[in-house]
N, C-alpha and C positions, 0 to 999 in steps of 0.2 A: 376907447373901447373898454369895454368894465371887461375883468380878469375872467370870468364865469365864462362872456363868451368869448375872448382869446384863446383860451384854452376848447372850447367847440371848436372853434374853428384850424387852428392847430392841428389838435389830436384828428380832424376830417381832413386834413389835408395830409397826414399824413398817412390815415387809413387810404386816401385814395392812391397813395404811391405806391405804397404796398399789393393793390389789388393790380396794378400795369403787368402785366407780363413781363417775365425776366426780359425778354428779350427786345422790349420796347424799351423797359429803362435801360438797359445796357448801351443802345441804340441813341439815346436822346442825348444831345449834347448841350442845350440853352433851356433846363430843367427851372420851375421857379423855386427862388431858395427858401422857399415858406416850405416847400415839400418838401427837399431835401435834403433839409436845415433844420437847426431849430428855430428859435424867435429870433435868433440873432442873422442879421440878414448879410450877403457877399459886401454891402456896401455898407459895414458897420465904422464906428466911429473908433479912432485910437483910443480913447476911455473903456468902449464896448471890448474892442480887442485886449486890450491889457488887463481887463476881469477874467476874458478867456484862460491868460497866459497866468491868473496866482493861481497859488497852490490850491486845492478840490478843498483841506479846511479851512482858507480862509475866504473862500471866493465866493457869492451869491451864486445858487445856477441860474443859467439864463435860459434853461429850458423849463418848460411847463410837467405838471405830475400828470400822468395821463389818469383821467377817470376813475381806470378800473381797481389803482391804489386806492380807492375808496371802499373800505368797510363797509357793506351791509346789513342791515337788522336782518332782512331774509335770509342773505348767501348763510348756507352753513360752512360753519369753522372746521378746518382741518386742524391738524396736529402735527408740531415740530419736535422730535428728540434727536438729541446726540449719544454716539458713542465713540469708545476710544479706540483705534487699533495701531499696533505694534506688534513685533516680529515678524515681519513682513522678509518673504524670501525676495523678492524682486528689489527692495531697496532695503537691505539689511541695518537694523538698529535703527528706524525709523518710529516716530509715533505722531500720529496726527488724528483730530477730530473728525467725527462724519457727522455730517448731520442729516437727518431723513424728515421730509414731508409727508400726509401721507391725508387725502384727502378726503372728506364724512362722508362722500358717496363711496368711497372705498369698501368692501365688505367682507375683505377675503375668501372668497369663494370662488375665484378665478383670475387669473396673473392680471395685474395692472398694467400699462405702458408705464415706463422708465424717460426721467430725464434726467442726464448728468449733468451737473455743473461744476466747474471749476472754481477751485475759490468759493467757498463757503455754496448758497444756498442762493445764485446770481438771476432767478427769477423771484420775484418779493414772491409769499405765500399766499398775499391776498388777492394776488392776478391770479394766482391758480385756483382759487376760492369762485373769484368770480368768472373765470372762464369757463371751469369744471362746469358752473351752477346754468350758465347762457348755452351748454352743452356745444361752443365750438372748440375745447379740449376737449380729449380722452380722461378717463379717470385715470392720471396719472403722478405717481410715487417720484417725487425730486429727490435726488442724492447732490450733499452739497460734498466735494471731495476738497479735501487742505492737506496742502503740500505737505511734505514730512519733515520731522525736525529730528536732529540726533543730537542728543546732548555730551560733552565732553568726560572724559575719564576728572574727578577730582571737582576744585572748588571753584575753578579757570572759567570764567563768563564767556565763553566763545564758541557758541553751538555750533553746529553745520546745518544751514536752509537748504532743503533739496529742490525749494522752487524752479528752479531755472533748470536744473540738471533732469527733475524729474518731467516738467510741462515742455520746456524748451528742446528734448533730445527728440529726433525723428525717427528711433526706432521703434521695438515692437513691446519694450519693456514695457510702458506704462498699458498699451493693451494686454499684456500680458496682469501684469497687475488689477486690472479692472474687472478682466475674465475669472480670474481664479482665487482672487483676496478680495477685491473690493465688494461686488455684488452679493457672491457668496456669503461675507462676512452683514453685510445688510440682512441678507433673506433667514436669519439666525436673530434678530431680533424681533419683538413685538412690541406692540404699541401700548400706551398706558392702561388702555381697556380690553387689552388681552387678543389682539387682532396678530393673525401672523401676518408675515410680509410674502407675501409671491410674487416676483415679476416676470415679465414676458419675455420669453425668449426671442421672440421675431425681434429681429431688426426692422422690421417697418413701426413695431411698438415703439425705439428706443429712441430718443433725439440725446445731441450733447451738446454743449455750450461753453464758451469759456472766451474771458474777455485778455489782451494783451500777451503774455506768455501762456496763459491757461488757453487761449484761443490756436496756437498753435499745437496741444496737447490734444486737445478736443479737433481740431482736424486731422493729427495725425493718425487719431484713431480711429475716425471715422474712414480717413483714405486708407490704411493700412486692414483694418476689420470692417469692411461694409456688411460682414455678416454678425457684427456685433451692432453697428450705430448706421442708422441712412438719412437721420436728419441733424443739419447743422446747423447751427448759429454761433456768430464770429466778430465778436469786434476788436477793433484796434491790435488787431490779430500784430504781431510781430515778427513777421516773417521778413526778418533780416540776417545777417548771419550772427549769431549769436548763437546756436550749436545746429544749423543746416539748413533752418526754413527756408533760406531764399534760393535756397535750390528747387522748392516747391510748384513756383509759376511754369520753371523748363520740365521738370518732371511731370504735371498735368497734361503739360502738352501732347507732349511726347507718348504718356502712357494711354492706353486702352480706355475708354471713360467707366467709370464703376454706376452703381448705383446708388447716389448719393444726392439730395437737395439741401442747398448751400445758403445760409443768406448773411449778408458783410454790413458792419458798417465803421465806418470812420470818418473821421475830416482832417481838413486840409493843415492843423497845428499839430497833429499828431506827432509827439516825438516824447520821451523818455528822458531827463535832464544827462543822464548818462552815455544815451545813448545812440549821439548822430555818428559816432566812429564806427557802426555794424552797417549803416546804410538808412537811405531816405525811408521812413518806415509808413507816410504818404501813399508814395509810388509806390511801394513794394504790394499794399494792398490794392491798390488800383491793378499791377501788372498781375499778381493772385489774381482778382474778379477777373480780367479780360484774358486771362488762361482758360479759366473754368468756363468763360460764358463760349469762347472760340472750342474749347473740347467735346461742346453740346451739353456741359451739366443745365438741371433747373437750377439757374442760381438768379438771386437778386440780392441787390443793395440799395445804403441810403449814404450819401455821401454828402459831409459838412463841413463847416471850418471849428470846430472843434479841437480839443486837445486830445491826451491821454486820459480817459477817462471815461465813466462806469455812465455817468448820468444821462447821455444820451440814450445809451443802451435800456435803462430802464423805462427811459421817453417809451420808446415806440415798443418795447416787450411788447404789449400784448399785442398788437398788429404783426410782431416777427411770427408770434407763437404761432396764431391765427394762419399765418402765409405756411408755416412748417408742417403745419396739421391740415391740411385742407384737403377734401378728399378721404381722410382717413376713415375706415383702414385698408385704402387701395395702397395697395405696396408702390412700393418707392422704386421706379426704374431704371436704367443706362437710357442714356440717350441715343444720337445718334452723334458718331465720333464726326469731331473737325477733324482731325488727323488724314490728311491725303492718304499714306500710305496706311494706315488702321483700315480705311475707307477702299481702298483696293484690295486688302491683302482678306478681311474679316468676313464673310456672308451672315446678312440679317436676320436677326436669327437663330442663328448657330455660336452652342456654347462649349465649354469644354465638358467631356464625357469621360467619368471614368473606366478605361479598359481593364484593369489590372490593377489588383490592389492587396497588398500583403497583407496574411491573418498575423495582426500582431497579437503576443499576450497580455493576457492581463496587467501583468508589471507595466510591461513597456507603453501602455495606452493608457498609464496613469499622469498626470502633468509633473513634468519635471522642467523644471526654469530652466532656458538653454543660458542664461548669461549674459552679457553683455557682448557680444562675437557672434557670429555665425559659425554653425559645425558647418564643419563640412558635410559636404553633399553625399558623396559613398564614403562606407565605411566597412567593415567586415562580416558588419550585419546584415547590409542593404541588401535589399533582394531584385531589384534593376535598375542598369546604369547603361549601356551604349544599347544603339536601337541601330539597326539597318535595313534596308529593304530590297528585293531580287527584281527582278525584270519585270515580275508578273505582280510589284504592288506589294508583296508579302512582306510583313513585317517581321525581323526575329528580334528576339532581346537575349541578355545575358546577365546571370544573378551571381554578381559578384562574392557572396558569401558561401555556394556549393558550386561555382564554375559551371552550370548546367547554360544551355543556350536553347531556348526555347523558340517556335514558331507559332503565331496566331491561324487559329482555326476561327474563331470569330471574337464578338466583343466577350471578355471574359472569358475566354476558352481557348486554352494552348496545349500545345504538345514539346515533348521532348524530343531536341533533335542531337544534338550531343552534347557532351560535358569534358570540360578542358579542367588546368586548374584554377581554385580559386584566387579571386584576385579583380581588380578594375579592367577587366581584357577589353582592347577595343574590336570593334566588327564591321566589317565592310565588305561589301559585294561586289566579284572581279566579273571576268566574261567568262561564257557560259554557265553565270547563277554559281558558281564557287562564290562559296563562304572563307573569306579571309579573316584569320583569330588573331590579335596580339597576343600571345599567353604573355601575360607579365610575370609571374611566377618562375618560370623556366627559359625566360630572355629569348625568346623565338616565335616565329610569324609561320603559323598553319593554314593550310587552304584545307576545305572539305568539299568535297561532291556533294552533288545533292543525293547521293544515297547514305552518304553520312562518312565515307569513307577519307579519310588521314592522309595529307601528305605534308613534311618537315621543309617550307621553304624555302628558310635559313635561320640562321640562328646569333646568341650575341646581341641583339636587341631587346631592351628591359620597354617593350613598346604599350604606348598608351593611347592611340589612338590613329587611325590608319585610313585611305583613300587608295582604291584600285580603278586606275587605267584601263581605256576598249585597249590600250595594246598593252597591255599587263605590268605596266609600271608602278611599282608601290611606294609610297612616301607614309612615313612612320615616322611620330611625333616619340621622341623620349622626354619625359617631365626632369629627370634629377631634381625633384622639390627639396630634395632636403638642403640644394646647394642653388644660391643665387646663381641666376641665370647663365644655366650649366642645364637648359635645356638645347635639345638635336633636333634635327629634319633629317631623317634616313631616305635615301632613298635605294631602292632595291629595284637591281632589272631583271626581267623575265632569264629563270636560270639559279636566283639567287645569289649574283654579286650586289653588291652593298659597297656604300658610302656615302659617309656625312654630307650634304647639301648647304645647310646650315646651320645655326648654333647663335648662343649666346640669346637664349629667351630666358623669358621667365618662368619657367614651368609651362614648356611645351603642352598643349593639351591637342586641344578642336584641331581639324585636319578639313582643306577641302578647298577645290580649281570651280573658277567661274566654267560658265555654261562653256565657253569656247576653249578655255584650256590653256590659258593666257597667265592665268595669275593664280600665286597658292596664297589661300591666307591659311594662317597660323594663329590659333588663341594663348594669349600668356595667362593661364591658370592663378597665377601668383600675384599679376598685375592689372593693369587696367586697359590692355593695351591688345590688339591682333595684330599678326606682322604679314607685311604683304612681300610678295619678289616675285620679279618674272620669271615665266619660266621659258628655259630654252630649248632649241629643238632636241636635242639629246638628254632632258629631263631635269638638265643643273638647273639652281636657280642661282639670280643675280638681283642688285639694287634694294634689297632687302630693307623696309622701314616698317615705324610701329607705325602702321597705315590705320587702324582702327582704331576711333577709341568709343570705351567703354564705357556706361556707368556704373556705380559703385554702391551698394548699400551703407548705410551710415553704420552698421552694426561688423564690418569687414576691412577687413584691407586689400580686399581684391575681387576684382569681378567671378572670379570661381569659373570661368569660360571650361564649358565641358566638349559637348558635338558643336558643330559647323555643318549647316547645308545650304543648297542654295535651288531659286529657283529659275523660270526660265525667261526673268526679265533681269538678273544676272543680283540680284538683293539674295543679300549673306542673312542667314536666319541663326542665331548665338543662344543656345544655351545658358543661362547664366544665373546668377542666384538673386536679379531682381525678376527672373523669368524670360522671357523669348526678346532679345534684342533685336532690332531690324536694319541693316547698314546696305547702303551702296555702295559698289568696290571698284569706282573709275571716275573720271570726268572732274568738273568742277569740286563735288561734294561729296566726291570719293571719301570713305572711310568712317563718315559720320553717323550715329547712330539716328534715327530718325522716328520710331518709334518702338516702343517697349506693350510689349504683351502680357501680362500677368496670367497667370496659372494659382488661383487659389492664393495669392501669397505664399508660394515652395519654391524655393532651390531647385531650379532644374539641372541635371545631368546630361542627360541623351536626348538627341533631337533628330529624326528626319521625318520625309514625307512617303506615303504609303497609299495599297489600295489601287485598283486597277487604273484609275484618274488620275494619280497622283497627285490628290487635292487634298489631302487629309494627312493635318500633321499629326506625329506622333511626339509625346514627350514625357521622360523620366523625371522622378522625384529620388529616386534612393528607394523607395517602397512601394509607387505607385505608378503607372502611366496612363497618361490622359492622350483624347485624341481631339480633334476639331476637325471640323470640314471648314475650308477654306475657298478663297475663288484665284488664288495664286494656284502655278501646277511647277510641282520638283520636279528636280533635274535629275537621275540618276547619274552619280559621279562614275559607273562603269562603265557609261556610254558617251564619257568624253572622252578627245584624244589629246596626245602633247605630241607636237613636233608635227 
């Protein structure tokens, strides 16, 4: 077969794999490996293989150039410059090169679509030349982002490469970075004939790319900012452990599905000469695709026996691009979740609604780098942190920074109902609609009427977080954060005698008894862990274990567990600073967390259920609370008994 048409034949077999529906190829398991492979076939020869395995400069590829690498006399030429940045807040004393594309139908007179790339400029410019020009791309501006280099004090040849630290970490930095240094710092240049730069805001405009370490950068920011990036491309991704990724395929699962279209490729030599002590990095993308395709994303791959390496990736660009943009510019959706319990707990539908949301000032609505950590969630500023709700559905909050304690009148619209002192107070609702206060400030536990009026329960508890009993039994979580697990479980009987239940947590926080009144969980604030104990008929508890465990964001050392609620299929709903955790608390599978619900990407604080149904959860950020309607219904903890 002459080379001309190898390569027709090829690049059409590989367009037609491309066009299968995610969920056909995911599905196929006796695929031909002209499709999705390159030239080089499953049944190659040890000479074939052993080209695969030299090194990218000394080795022939054995894949074909696709087409649209070919220059045309028509296509018009776009334009490549680079420029330099450094002083970068996110990754301090770095400098590294950008280089920007920027396509002749370009015209500045209206925001471009955006594509990131990792590693230099990882779509050639002349596929964008000629996809631009066939109009199945956007007219769309490539930014090629390179990792940052810091060089040393003196004459000492030993830089520091933030490759790995920068592409490879799973937090929010390098979004952070991209959001507030990198684009910005793009849309400030012009092009050699005087064009400014705009790009698009939408996320359905944005795609990101990155192959190897850069491919785990480029999906972190994609799944962390689906309101920054909703299309993906991803090869020889290395989601191993190597600073978290392979926590990625469990975290997919597990989490809410976003708005994101995904597409992979790798083969079956995949591996790094360094690097088979992190994990098969094969399978890894394999268990990656069959996450995302089981989660309900649009996702598709091409899967080969291949190495580490760029060349495939280039094969089939334009067919990825093509698959990425298609449709365009119909926004980029959620799917419908695999997730059993997402799938019972979520209604179709229905999204998070901001109820309540603090007028910050100017200063403070400026970007300020939170760091490499997570803040914590309240602080003296916050202006809501515990949520509870009365017999009749009503939600109250309480604003840790003036101690006021408010009630909804509708979305957006609250009233004042009393004011304690400032401080993280917890709040929970006893019988007959008494308002029970932690005051933290003043180490004592208040009840209110519903006319507003004060009575001193007892006092001696520095309390953070609180559950009341149909027969008036209270348990009071103390934190002592400042001292390793030298947090309490108070328990208080109707009257006002008190004593310790338990102890020896990590920062007591979340408080709250299954539907039946069988079991208290406990959140460790500090750690990663909720503690479960029976309770007995006269309200001790006994058998006390870290029954739960938690996830943990990469930027923390602890899950942050704020509220605890539950509903009436006896599933614990967690507060927490990857957002709403979901656990069962008995039986075989007791204590595992089973899915994670996102809120925005925030730190949640306070969590219960609300509204005359009890179908509608409410949840704190520190400054803001969001509501959902749901098809789970709470339990009101005032209307369980013990004993």
């Amino acid at each position: 077969m002459k080379r001309r048409d190898f390569l027709k034949s090829t690049v059409a077999g590989a367009a037609a794999a491309l066009t299968v529906p995610a969920v056909a190829v995911a599905e196929q398991k006796n695929v031909d490996s002209a499709v999705l492979s390159t030239s080089l076939p499953y049944s190659a020869t040890p000479a074939q293989i052993a080209e695969f395995d030299r090194p990218l400069s000394v080795r022939k590829p054995p894949y074909p150039e696709p087409p649209e690498m070919q220059a045309q006399l028509w296509v018009p030429r776009g334009q490549v410059f680079t420029f330099t940045m450094d002083n970068s807040i996110c990754f301090p004393g770095s400098t590294r090169t950008i280089f920007v594309y920027v396509p002749a139908q370009y015209k500045a007179d209206k925001p471009a679509c955006v594509m990131l790339s990792m590693d230099n400029l990882m779509v050639p410019p002349v596929i964008c030349d000629n996809l631009i020009y066939q109009k199945q791309m956007p007219v769309t501006i490539c930014i090629g982002l390179v990792s940052g280099v810091t060089q040393p004090v003196g004459n000492t040849n030993d830089p520091r490469y933030d490759r790995s630290f920068e592409f490879d970490s799973i937090t929010s930095v390098l979004s952070d970075f991209i959001e507030h240094e990198l684009l910005p710092a793009v849309q400030k240049q012009k092009t050699s004939d005087g064009r400014s730069i705009i790009l698009s805001d939408d996320p359905n405009d944005r795609c990101i790319t990155g192959g190897s370490t850069g491919a785990v950068a480029a999906f972190t920011v994609g799944w962390k900012r689906p309101d920054l990036f909703r299309r993906v491309f991803l090869w020889s991704m290395t989601a191993v452990a190597m600073r978290g990724a392979d926590r990625y395929p469990t975290l997919v699962r597990k989490t809410e599905n976003k708005p994101l279209r995904v597409f992979m490729i790798d083969g079956s030599h995949d591996e790094w000469w360094g690097g088979p002590e992190l994990g098969d990095w094969w399978l890894a993308n394999q268990a990656m695709e069959r996450a995302l395709f089981y989660s309900g994303y649009e996702v598709n791959h091409i899967w080969g026996i291949w190495g580490h390496c760029a060349g495939p990736a280039v094969t089939f660009f334009p067919d990825v691009v093509r698959w990425l943009w298609k449709d365009w510019p119909k926004p980029v959706t959620a799917g419908t979740p695999g997730n059993a319990v997402v799938n019972r707990l979520v209604k179709p539908g229905e999204g998070w609604r901001i109820a309540v949301e603090s007028k910050a000032s100017a200063a403070s609505s400026e970007y300020h780098f939170p760091g490499y950590v997570a803040k914590p969630v309240v602080t003296e500023t916050s202006t809501v942190a515990d949520l509870a709700s009365d017999s009749h559905g009503r939600v109250f909050f309480q604003n840790p920074s003036t101690g006021e304690i408010c009630r909804f009148i509708k979305s957006g619209k609250f009233e004042l109902f009393t004011k304690v002192s400032p401080g993280n107070n917890g709040l929970a609702f006893g019988p007959h609609d008494r308002l029970y206060v932690a005051e933290a400030a003043k180490s004592r536990i208040l009840a209110f009427d519903a006319s507003g009026s004060m009575h001193v329960v007892t006092e001696g508890i520095a309390g953070r977080s609180l559950t009341v009993t149909r027969n008036g039994l209270i348990y009071v979580t103390e934190a002592n954060e400042d001292r390793l697990h030298a947090g309490k479980v108070w328990l208080v009987q109707p009257g006002g005698k008190k004593k310790v239940v338990a102890e020896g947590i990590n920062g007591a926080v979340g408080i709250g008894l299954t539907p039946d009144g069988s079991w208290l969980c406990v959140g460790e604030h500090n750690g990663h862990h909720g503690w479960n104990y029976q309770v007995l008929a006269n309200g001790d508890l006994r058998y006390g274990e870290p029954f739960y465990w938690l996830h943990v964001p990469d930027s923390a050392n602890n899950c942050g567990i704020g509220q605890v609620c539950f509903d009436q299929n006896g599933w614990g709903y967690a507060a927490t600073r990857l957002g709403i955790q979901v656990f069962v608390t008995s039986g075989g599978e007791g204590g595992l967390v089973y899915a994670i619900v996102p809120v925005h990407e925030r730190q949640l604080a306070g969590i219960c259920f609300g509204d005359h149904d009890m179908q509608t959860l409410y949840v704190s950020t520190g400054t803001e609370i969001y509501t959902r309607k749901v098809q789970a219904v709470g339990v009101p903890q005032q209307s369980i008994s013990v004993g």
